[in-house]
N, C-alpha and C positions, 0 to 999 in steps of 0.2 A: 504494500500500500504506500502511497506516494507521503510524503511528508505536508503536513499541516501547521502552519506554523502561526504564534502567536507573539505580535509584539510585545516588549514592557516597557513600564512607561520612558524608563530613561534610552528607550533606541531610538534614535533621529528617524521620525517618519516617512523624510527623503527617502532615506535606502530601500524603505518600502514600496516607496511610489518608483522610484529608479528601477527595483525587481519586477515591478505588477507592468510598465512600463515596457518591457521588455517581455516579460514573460506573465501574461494576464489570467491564463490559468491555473494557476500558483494559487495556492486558498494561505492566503495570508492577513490576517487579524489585525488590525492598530489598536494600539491603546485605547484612544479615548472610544473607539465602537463599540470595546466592556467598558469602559467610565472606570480606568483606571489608576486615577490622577489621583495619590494621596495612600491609595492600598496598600498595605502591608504587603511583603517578598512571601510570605507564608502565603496569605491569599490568594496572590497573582498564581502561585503556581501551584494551589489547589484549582483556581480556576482553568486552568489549560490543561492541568491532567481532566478536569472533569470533560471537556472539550477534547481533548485527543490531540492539544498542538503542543507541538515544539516550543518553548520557548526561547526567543532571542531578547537579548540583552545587552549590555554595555558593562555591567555592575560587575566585575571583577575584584571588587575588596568584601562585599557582603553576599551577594548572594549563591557563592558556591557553598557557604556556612549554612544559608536557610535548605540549599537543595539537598544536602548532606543529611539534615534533620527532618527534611519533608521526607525522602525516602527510605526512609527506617523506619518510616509508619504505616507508606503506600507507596506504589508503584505512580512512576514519573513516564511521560514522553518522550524526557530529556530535556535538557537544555542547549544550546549554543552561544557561548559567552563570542562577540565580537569583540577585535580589539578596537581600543579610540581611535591608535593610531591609522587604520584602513581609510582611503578616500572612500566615497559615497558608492562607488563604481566598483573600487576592488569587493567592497562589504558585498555590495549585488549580485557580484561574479561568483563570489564564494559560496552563498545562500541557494545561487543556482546552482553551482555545481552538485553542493549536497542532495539539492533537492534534486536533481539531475538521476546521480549515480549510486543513489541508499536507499534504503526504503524506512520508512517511521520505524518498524522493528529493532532496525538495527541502534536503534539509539535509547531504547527503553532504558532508564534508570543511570544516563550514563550525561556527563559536561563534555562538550566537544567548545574547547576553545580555536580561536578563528585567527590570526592562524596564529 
């Protein structure tokens, strides 16, 4: 099954619009379309396991600590931590390619930082 993925709040919505842009069949979530603006890291990512997406992110100092602790209670999607440092384009490239060449499964319960 193809990857599903779901923004958080702190990923630059460009990237998103840049991926959907390019490749429009891509089932990809923004933040505020859950009204995610203020949610707790625990939340967000009870939310997209309840959903079945991926989530991407930026958060590199906290939220591998909240994934850690969500998944020793339940089963995750996954995560994909971007780095800051990616242009808007490389981020896209990258999003796509996972989403290209994996399948959702292979990411269950698992941080796949980028790059």
């Amino acid at each position: 099954m193809k990857i599903r993925f779901q923004a958080d709040n702190d990923l630059n919505e460009t990237i998103v619009r840049a991926l959907l842009r390019t490749v429009p069949q891509i089932d990809f979530q923004t933040a505020p379309a859950l009204g995610l603006h203020g949610v707790p890291d625990e939340k967000v990512l009870g939310l997209a396991a309840d959903e079945g997406r991926v989530l991407v992110s930026c958060d590199r100092r906290t939220m591998p600590f909240h994934f850690a602790d969500f998944i020793a209670q339940r089963n995750s999607p996954g995560i994909f931590i971007l780095s800051t440092r990616l242009s808007i384009s490389e981020a896209a490239n990258w999003l796509y390619l996972f989403w290209e060449t994996t399948e959702a499964e292979e990411h269950i319960n698992t941080i796949t930082y980028i790059p």
